[in-house]
PDB file of N, CA, C and O in Angstrom, chain B, residues numbered from 101:
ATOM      1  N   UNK B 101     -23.661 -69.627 -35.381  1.00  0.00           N
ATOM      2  CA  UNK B 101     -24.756 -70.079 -34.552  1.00  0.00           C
ATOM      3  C   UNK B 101     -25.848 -69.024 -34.617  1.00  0.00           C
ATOM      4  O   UNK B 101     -25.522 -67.845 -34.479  1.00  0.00           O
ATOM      5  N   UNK B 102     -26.942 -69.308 -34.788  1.00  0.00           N
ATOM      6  CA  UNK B 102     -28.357 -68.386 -34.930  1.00  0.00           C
ATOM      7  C   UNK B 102     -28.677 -68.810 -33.905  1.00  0.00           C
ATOM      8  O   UNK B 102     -28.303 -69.871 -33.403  1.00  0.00           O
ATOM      9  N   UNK B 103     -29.786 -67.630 -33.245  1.00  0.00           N
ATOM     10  CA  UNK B 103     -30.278 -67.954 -31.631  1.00  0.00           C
ATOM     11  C   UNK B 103     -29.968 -69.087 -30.739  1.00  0.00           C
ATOM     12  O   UNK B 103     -30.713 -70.044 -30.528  1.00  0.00           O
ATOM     13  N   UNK B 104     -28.941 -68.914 -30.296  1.00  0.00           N
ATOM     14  CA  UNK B 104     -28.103 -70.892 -29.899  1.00  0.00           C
ATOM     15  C   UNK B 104     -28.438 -69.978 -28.617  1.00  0.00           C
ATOM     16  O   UNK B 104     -27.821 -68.915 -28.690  1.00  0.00           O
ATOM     17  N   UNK B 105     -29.098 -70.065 -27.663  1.00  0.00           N
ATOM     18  CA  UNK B 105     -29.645 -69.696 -26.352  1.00  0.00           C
ATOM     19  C   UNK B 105     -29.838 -71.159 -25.462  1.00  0.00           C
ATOM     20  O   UNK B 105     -30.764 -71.956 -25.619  1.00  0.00           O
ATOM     21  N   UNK B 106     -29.062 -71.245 -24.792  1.00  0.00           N
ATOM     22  CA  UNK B 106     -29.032 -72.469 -24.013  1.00  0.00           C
ATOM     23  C   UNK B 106     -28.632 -71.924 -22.312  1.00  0.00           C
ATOM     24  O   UNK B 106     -28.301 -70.739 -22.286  1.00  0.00           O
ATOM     25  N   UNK B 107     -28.626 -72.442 -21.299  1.00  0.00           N
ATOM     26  CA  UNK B 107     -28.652 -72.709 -19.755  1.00  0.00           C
ATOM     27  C   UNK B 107     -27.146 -72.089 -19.866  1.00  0.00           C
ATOM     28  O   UNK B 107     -26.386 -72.233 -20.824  1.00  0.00           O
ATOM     29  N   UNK B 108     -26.906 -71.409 -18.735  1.00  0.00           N
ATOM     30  CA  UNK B 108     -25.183 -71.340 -18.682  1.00  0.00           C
ATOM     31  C   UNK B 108     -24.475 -72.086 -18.756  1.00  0.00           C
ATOM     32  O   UNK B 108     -23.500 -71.810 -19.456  1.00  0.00           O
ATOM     33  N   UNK B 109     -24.514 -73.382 -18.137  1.00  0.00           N
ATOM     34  CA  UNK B 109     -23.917 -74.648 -18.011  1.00  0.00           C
ATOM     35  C   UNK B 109     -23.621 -75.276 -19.466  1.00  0.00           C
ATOM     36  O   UNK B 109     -22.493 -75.723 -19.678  1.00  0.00           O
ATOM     37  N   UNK B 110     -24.572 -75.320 -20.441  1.00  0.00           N
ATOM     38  CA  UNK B 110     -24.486 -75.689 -21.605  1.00  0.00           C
ATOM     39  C   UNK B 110     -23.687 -75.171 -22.482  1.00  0.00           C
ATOM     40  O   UNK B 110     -22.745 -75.746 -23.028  1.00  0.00           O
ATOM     41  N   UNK B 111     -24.264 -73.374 -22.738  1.00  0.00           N
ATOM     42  CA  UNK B 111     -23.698 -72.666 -23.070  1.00  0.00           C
ATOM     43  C   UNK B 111     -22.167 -72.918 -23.100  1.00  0.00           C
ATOM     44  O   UNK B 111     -21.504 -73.214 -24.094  1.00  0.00           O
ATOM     45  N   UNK B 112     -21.815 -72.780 -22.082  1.00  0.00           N
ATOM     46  CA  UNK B 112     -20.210 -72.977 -21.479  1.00  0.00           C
ATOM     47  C   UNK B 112     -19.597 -74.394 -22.367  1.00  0.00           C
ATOM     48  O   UNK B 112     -18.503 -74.369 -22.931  1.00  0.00           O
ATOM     49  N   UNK B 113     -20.276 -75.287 -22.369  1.00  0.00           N
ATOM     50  CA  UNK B 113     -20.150 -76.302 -23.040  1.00  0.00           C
ATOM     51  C   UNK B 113     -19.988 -76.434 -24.214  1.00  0.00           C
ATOM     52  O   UNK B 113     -19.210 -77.245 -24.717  1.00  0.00           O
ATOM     53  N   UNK B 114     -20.849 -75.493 -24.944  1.00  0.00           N
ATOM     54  CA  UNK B 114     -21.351 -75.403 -26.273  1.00  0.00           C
ATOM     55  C   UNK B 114     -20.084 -74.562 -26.828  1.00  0.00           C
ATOM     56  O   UNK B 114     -19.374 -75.075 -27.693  1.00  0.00           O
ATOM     57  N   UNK B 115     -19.858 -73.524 -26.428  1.00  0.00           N
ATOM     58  CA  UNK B 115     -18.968 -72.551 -27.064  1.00  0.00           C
ATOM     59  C   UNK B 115     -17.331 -73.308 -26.364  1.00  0.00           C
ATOM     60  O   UNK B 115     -16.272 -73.014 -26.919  1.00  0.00           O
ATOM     61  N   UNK B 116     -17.339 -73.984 -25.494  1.00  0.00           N
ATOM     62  CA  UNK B 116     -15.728 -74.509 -25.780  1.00  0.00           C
ATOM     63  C   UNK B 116     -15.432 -76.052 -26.948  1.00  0.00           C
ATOM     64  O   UNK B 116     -14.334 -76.572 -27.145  1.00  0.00           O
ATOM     65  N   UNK B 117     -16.748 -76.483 -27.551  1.00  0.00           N
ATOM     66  CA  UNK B 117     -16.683 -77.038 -28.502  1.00  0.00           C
ATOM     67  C   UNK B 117     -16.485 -76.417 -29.430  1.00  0.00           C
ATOM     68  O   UNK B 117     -15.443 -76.627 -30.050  1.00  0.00           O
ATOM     69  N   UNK B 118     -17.282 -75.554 -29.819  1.00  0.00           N
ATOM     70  CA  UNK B 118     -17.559 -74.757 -31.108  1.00  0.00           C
ATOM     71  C   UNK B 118     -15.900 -74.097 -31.278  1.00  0.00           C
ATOM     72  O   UNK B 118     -15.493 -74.280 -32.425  1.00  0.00           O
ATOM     73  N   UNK B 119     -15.104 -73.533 -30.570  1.00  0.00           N
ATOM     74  CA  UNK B 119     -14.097 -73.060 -30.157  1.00  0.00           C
ATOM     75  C   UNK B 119     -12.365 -73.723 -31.077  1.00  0.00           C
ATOM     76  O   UNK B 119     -11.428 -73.429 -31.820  1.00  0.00           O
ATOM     77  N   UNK B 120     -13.327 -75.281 -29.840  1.00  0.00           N
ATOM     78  CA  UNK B 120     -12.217 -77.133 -30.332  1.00  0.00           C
ATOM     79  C   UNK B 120     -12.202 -76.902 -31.847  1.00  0.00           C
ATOM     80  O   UNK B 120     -11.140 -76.951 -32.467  1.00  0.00           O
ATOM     81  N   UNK B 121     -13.491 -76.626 -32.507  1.00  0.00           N
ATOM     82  CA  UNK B 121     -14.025 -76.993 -33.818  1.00  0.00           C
ATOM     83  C   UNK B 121     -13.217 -75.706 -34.902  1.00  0.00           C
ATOM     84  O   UNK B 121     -13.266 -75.992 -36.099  1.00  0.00           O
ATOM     85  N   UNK B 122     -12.610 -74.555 -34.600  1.00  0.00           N
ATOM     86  CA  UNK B 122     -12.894 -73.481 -35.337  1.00  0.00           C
ATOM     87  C   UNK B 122     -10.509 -74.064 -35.745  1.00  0.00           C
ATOM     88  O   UNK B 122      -9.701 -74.565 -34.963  1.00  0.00           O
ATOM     89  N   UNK B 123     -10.362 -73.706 -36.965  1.00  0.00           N
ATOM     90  CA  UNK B 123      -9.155 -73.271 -37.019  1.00  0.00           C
ATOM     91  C   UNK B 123      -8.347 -72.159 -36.474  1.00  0.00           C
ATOM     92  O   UNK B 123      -8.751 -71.068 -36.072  1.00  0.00           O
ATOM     93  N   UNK B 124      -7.268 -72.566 -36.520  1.00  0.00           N
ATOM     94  CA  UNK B 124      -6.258 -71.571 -35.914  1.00  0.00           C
ATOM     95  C   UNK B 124      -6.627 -70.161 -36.669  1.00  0.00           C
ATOM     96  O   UNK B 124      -6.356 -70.173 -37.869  1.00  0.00           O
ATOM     97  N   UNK B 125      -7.225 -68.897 -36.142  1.00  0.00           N
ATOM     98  CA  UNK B 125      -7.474 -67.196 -36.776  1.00  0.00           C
ATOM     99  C   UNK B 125      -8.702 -67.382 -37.248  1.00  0.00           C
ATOM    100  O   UNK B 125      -9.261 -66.344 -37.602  1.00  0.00           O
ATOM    101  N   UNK B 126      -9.799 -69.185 -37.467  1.00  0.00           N
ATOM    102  CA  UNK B 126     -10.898 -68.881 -37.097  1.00  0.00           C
ATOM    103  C   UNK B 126     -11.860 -67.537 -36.508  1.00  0.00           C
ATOM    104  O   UNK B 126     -11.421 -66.717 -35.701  1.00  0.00           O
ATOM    105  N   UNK B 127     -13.150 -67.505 -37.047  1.00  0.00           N
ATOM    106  CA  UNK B 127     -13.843 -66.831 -36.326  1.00  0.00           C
ATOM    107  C   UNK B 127     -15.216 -68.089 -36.477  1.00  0.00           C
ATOM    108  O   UNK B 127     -15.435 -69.046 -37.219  1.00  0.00           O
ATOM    109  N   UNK B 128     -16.087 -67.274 -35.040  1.00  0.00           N
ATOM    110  CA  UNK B 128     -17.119 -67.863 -34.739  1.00  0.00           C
ATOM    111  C   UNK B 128     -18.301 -66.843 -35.054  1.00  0.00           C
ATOM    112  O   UNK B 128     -17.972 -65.672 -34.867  1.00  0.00           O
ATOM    113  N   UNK B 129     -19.602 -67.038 -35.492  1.00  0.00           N
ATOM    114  CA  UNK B 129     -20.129 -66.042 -36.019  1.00  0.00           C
ATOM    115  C   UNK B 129     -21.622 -66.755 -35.278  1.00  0.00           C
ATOM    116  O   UNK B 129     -22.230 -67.724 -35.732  1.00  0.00           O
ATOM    117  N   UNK B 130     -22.089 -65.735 -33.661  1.00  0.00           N
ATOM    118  CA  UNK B 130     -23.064 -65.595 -33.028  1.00  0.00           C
ATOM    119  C   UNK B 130     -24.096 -64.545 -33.540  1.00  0.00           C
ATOM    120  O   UNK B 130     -23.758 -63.440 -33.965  1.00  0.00           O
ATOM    121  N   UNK B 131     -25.397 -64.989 -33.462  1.00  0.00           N
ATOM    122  CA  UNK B 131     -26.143 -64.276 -33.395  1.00  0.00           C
ATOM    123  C   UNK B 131     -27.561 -64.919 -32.478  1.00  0.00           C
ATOM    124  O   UNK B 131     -28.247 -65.882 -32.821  1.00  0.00           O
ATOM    125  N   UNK B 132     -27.754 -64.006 -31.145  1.00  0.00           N
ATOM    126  CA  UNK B 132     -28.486 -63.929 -30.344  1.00  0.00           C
ATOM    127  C   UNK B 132     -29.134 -63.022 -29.294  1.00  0.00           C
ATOM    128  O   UNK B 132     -28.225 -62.278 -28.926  1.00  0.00           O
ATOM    129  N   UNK B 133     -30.165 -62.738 -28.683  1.00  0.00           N
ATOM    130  CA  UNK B 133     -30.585 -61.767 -28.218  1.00  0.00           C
ATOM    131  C   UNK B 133     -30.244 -61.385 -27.117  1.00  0.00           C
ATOM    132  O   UNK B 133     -30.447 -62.097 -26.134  1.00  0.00           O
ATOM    133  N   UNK B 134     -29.439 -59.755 -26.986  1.00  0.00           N
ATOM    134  CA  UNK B 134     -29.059 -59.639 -25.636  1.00  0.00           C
ATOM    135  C   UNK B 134     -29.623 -59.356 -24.605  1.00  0.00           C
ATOM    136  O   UNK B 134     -30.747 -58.954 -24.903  1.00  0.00           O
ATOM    137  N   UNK B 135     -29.463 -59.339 -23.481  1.00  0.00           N
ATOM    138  CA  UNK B 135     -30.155 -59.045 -22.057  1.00  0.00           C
ATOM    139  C   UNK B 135     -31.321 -57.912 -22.289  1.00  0.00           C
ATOM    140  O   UNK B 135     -32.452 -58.003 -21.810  1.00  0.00           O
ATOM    141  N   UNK B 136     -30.736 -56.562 -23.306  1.00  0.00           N
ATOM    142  CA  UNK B 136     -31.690 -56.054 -23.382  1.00  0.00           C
ATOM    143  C   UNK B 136     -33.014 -56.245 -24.244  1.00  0.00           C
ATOM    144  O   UNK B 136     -33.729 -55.323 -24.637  1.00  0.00           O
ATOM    145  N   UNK B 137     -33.137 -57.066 -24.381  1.00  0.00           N
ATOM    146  CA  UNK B 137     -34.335 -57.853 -25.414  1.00  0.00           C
ATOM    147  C   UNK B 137     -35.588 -57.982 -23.910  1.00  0.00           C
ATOM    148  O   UNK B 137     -36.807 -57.825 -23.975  1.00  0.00           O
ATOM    149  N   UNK B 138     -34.937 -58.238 -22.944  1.00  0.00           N
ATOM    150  CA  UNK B 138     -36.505 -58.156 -21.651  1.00  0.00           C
ATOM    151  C   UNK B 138     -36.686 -56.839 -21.647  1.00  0.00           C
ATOM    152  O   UNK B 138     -37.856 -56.662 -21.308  1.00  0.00           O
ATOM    153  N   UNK B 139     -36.133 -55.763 -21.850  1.00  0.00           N
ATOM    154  CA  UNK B 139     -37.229 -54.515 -21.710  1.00  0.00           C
ATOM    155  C   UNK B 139     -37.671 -54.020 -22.866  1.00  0.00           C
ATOM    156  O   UNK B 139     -38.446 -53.065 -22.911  1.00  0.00           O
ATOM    157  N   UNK B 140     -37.215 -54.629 -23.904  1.00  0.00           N
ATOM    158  CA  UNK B 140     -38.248 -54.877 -25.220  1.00  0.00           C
ATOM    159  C   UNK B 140     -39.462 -55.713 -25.096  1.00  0.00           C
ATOM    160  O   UNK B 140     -40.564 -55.213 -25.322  1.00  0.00           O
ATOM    161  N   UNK B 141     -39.396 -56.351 -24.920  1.00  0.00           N
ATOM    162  CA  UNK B 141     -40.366 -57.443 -24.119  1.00  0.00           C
ATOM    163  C   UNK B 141     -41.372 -56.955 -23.664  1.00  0.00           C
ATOM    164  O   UNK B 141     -42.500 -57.031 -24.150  1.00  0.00           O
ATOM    165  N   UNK B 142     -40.950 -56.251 -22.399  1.00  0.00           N
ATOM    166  CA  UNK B 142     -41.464 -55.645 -21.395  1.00  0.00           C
ATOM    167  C   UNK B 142     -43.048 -54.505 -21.859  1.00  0.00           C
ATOM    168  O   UNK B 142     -44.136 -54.221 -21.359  1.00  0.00           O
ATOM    169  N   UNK B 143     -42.109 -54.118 -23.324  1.00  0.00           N
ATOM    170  CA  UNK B 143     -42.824 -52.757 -24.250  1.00  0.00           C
ATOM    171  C   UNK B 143     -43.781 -53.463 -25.372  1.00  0.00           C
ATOM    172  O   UNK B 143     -44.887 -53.097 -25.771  1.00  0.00           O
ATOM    173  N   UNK B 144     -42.852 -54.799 -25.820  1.00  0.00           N
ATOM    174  CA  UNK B 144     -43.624 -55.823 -27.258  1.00  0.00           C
ATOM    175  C   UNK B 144     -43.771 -56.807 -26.366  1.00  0.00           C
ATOM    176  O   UNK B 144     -42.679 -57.266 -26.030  1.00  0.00           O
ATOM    177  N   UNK B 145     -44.706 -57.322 -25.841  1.00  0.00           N
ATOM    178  CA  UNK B 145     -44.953 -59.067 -25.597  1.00  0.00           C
ATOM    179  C   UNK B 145     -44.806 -60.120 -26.697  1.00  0.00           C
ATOM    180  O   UNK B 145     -44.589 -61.332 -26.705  1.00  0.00           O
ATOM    181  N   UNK B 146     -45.020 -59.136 -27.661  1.00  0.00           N
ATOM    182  CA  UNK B 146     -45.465 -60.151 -28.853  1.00  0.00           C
ATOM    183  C   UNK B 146     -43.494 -60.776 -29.351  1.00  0.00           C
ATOM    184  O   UNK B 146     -43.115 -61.693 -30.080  1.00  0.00           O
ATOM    185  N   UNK B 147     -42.776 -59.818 -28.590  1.00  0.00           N
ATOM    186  CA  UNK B 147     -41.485 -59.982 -29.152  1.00  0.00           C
ATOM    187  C   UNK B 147     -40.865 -61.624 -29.091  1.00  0.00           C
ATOM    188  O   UNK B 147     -41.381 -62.400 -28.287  1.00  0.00           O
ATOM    189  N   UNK B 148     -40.071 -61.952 -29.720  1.00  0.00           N
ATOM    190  CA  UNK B 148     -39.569 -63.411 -29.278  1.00  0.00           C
ATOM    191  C   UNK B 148     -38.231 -63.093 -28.902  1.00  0.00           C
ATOM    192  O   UNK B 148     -37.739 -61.966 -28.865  1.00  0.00           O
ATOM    193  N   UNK B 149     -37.557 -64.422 -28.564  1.00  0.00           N
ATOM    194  CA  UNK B 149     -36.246 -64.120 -27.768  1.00  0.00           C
ATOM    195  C   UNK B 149     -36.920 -64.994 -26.441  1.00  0.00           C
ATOM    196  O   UNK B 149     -38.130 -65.002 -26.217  1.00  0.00           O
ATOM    197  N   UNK B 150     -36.066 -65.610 -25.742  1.00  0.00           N
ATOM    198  CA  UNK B 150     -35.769 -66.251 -24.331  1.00  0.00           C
ATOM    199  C   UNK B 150     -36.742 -65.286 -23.103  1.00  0.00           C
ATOM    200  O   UNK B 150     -36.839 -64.122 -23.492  1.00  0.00           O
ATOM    201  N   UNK B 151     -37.102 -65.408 -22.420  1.00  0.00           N
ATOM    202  CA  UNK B 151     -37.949 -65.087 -21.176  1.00  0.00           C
ATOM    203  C   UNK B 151     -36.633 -65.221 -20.015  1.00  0.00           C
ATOM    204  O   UNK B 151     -36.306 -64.368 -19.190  1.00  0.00           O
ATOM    205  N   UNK B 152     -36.053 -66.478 -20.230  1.00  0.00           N
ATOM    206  CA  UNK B 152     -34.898 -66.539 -19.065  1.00  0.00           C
ATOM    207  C   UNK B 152     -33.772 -65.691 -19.868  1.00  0.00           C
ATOM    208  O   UNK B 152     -33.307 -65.739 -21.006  1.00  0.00           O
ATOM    209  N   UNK B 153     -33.494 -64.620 -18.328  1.00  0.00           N
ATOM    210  CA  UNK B 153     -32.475 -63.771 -18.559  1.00  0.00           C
ATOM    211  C   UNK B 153     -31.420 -64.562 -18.547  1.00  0.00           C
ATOM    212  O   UNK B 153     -30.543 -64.140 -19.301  1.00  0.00           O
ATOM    213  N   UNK B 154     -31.104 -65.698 -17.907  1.00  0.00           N
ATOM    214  CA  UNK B 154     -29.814 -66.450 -18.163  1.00  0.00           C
ATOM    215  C   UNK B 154     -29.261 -66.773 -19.518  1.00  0.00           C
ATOM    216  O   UNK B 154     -28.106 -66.585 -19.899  1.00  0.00           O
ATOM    217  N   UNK B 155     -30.379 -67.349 -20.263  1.00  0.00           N
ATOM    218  CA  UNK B 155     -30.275 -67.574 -22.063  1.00  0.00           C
ATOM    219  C   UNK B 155     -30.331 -66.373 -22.780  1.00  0.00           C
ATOM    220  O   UNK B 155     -30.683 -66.470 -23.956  1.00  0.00           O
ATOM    221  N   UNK B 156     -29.916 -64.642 -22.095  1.00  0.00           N
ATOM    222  CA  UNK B 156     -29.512 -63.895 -23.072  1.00  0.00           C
ATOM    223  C   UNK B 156     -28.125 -63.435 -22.999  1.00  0.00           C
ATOM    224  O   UNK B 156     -27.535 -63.650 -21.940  1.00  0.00           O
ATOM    225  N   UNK B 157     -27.630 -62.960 -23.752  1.00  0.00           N
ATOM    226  CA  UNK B 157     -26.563 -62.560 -23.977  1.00  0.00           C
ATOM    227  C   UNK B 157     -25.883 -61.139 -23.696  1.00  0.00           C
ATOM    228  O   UNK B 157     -26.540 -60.324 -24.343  1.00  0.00           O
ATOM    229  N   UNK B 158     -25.402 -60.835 -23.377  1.00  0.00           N
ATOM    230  CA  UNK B 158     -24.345 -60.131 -22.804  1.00  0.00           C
ATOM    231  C   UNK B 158     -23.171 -59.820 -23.822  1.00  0.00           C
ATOM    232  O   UNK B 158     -22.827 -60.812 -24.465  1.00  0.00           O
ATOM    233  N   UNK B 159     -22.433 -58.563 -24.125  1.00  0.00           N
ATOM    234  CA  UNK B 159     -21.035 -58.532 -25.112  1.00  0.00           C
ATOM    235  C   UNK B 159     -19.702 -58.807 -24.081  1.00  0.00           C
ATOM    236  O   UNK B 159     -18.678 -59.418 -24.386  1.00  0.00           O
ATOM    237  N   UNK B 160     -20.003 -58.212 -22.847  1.00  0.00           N
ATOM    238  CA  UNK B 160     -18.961 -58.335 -22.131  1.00  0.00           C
ATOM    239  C   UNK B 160     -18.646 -59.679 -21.540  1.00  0.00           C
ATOM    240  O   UNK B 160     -17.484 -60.041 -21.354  1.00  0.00           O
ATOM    241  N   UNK B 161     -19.655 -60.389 -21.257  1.00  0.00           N
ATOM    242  CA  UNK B 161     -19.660 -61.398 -20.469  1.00  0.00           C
ATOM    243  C   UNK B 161     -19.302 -62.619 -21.492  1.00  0.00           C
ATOM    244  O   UNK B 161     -18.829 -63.644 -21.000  1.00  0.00           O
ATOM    245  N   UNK B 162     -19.484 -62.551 -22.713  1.00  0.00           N
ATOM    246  CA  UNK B 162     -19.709 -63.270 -24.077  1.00  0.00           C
ATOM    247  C   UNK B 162     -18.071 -63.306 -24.233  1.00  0.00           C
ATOM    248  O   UNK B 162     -17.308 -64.268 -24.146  1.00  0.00           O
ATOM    249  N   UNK B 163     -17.864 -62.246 -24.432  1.00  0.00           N
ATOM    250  CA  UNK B 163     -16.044 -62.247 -24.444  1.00  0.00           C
ATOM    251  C   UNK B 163     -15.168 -62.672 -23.816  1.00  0.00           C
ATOM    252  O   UNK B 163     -14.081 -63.152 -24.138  1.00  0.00           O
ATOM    253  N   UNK B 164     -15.864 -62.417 -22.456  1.00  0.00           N
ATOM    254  CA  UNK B 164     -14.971 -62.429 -21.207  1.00  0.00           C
ATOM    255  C   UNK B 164     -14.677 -64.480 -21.618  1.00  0.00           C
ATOM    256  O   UNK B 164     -13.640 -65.126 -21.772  1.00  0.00           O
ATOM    257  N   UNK B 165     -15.922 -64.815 -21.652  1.00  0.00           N
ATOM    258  CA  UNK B 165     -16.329 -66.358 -21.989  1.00  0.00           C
ATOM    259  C   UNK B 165     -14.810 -66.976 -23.230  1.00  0.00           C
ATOM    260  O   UNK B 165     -13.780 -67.586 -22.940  1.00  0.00           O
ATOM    261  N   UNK B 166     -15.161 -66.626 -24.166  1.00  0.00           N
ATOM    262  CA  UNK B 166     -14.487 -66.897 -25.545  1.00  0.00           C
ATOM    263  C   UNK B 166     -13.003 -66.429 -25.360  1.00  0.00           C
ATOM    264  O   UNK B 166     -12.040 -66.845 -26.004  1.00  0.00           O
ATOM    265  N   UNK B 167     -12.991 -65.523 -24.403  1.00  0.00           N
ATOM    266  CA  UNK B 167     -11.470 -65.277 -24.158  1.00  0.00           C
ATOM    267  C   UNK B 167     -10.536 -66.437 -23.372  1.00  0.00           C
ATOM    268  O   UNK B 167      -9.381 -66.728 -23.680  1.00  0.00           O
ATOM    269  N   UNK B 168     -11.181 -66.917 -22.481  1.00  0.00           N
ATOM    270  CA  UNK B 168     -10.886 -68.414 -21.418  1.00  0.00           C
ATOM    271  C   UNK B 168     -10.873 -69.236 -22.349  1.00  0.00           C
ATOM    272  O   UNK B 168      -9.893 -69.974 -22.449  1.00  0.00           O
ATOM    273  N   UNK B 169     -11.946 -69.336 -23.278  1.00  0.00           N
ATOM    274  CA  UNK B 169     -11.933 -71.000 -23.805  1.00  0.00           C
ATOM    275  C   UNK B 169     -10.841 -70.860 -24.954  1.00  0.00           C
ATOM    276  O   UNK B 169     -10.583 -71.865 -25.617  1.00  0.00           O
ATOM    277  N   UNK B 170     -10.231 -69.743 -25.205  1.00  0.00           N
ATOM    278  CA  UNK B 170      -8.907 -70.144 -26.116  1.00  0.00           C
ATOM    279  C   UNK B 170      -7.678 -71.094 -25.873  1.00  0.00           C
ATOM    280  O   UNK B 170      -6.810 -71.215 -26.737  1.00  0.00           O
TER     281      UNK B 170
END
């Protein structure tokens, strides 16, 4: 998934499909901007990436996620 930035609710949705979808020792291969991308922001306006801190990403919270939906 490339910048797959969606609502929590979705999110949650999205990655226990993607999950359904992957084989047994599967991997899933994210790439998206984490939380700290707003105080990049903050420094580049010009930066892109999500404005809502909800649609960024987190490592801990990302795991914590993918660890449940097994």
């Amino acid at each position: 998934m490339i910048y797959a930035h969606f609502s929590r609710g979705l999110r949650r949705t999205f990655h226990r499909k993607l999950c359904e979808f992957l084989n047994p020792g599967g991997y899933l291969i994210l790439e998206g901007f984490s939380k700290l991308q707003q105080e990049y922001q903050q420094r580049n306006p010009q930066s892109g990436g999500p404005r809502d801190s909800e649609m960024l990403y987190d490592l801990e919270e990302l795991k914590k996620i993918l660890k449940i939906l097994r």
